[in-house]
C-alpha positions in Angstrom: 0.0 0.0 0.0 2.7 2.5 0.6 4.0 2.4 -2.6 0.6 3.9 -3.7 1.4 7.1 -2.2 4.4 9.4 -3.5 6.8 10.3 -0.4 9.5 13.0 -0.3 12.2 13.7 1.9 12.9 17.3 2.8 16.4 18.0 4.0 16.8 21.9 5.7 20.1 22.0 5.0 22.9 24.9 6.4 26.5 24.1 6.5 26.0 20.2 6.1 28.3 19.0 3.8 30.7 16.7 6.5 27.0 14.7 7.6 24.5 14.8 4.3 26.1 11.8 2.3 25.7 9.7 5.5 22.5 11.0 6.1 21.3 10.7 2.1 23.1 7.1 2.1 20.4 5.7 4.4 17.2 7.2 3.0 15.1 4.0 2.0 14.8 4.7 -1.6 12.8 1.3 -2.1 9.7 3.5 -0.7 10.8 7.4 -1.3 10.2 8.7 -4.7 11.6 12.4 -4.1 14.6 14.0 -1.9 14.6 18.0 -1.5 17.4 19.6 -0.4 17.1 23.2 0.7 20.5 25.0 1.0 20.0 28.0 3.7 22.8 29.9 2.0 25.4 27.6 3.3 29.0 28.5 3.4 30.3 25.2 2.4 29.7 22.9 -0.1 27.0 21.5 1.0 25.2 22.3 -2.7 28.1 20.5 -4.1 28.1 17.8 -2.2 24.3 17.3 -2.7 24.7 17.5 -6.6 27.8 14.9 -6.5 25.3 12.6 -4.9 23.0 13.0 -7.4 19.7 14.7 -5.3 17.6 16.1 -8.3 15.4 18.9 -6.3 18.2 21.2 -5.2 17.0 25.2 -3.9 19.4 27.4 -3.1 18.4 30.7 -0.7 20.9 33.4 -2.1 19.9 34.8 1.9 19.8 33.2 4.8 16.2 32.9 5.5 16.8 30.9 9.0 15.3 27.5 10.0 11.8 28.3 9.4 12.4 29.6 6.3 13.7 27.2 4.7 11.0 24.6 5.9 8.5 26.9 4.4 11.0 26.1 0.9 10.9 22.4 1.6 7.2 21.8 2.0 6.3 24.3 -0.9 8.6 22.2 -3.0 7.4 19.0 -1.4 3.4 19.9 -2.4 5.0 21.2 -5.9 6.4 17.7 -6.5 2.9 16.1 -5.6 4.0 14.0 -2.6 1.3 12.5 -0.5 3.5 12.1 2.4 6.5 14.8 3.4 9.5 14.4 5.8 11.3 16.2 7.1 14.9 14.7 8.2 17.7 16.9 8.9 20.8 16.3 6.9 23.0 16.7 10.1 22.6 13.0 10.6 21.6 13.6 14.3 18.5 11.7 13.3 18.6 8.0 12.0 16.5 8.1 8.9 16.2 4.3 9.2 13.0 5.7 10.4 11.5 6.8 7.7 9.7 3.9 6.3 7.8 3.1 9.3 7.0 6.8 10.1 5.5 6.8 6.2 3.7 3.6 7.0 2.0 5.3 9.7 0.6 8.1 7.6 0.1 6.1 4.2 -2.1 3.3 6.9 -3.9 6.9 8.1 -3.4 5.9 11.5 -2.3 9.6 12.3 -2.2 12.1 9.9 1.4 13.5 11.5 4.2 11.2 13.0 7.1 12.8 15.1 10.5 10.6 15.8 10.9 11.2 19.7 14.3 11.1 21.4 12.7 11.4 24.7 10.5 8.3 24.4 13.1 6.0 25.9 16.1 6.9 26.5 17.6 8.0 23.3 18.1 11.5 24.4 20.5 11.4 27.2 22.4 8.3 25.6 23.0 9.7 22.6 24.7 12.5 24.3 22.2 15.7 24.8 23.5 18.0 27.6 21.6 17.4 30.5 20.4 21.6 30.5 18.8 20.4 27.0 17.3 17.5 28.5 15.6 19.0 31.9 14.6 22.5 29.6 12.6 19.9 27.2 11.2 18.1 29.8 10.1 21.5 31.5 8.9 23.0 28.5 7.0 20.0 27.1 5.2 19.5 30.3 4.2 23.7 30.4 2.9 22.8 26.5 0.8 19.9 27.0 -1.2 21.5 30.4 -2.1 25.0 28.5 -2.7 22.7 25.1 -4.0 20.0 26.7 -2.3 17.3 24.8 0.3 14.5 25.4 2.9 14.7 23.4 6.3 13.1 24.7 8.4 15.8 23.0 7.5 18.9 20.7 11.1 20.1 19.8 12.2 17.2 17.3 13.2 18.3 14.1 12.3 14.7 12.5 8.8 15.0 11.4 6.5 13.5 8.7 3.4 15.0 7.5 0.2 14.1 5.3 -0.2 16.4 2.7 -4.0 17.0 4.0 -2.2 18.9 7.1 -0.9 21.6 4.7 -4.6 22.4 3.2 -6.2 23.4 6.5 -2.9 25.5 8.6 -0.9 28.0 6.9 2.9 27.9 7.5 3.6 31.1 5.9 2.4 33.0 8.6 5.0 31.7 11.1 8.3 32.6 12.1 11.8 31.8 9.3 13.7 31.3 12.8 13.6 28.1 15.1 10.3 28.7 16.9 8.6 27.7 13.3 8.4 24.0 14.7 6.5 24.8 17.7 4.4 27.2 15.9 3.3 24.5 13.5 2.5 22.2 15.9 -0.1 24.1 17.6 -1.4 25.2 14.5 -1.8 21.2 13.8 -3.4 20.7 17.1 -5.5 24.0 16.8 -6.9 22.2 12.9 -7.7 19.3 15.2 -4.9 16.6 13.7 -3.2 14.0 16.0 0.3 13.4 16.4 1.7 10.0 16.5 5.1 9.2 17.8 7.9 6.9 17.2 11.0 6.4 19.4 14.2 7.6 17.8 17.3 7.4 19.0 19.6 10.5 18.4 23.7 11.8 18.2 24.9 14.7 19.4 28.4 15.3 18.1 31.1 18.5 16.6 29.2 18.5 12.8 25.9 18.3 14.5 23.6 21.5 14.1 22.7 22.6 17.7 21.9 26.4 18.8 24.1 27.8 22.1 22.6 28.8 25.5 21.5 32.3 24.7 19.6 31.6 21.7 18.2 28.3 23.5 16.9 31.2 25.9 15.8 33.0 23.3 13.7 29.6 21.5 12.6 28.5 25.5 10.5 32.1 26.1 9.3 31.4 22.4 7.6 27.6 22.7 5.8 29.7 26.1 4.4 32.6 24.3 3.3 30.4 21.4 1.4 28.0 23.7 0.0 30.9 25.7 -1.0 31.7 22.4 -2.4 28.5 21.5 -4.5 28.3 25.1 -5.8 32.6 24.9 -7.3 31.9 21.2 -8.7 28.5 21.9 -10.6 29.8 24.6 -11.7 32.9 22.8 -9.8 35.3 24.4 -8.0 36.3 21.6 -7.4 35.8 18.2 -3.8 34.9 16.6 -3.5 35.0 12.9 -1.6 32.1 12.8 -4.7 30.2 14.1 -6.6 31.0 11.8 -7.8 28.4 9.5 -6.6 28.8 5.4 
């Protein structure tokens, strides 16, 4: 049944030239029919690298339009391309993309219409070397987000996420953030369109070539995932009204 549907990798991609042929190498092309890379103005060769390999959907930013931004690139080409199914895997290898096939299944099988890999499920965080501030601040700020969205998700800040193309027709992406609190913003706006999210357990690496943001602008993305919930909670109860609640 899953080859019925046509699924595409997107790969955000800044600066990952030393980790995308690892990460491309074990993409399960028996079942994906598309690879995107994005290039977020990268000053390496990570475009290079991505053509030697022979990915066909390369977009380069000439700016760098930050994390959000370039997701917005990836699912617009994604939906372009006509995939059913979308994931997003990031080329830094932090995230095993071994997963992919039974993250697709999961969508294709429309048991949820949104799957996210979690490294806190188990005990893939802490083992695969996050620092233990990253660890506690997720486990803090997840709790804060399920109570004011009433939901219970393991983890929201993954960046290993697979999506049904029906998700994309009722929330609009556009009208979030190009920096890292694009994630959180889209999942609210998934919960707020009244979609489920299924998880999967992923184990995760934290190492040098791995993309991770420093303490200050971890600060910065913390206050961010609170504002957006408080967000999410003041417009679900009619208190006030966000525009990036509001439905497409």
């Amino acid at each position: 049944m899953i080859s019925k549907k046509k699924i595409v990798v997107v790969l955000p991609a800044y600066n990952a030239e030393l980790t995308l042929k690892q990460t491309y190498n074990e993409i399960p092309f028996d079942i994906v029919d598309e690879v995107v890379l994005v290039d977020d103005a990268s000053i390496d060769n990570t475009v290079e690298t991505a053509t030697q390999l022979g990915i066909k959907h390369i977009v380069k930013h000439e700016k760098n339009r930050g994390y959000g931004g370039n997701q917005k690139t990836c699912y617009k080409k994604a939906l372009e391309l006509g995939a059913d199914v979308i994931i997003m895997l990031h080329p830094d290898y932090q995230y095993t993309p071994k997963l992919i096939k039974p993250m697709a299944q999961i969508i294709v099988n429309e048991i949820y219409p949104v799957v996210y890999a979690s490294r806190i499920l188990g005990k893939g965080a802490l083992k695969g070397g996050m620092p233990l501030y990253k660890y506690i601040a997720n486990r803090c700020l997840t709790l804060f987000q399920n109570l004011l969205i009433n939901q219970k998700l393991s983890e929201y800040h993954t960046g290993y996420r697979a999506f049904s193309k029906e998700v994309f027709k009722k929330i609009d992406i556009e009208t979030n953030s190009d920096d890292f609190i694009f994630d959180n913003q889209m999942t609210a706006q998934i919960f707020m369109a009244d979609f489920e999210i299924g998880e999967v357990t992923c184990p995760t690496k934290y190492f040098e070539e791995a993309s991770s943001i420093n303490f200050k602008r971890s600060s910065v993305y913390g206050l961010g995932v609170l504002w957006v919930s408080i967000q999410y909670f003041l417009h679900k109860t009619g208190l006030f009204n966000f525009k990036i609640f509001n439905k497409k």
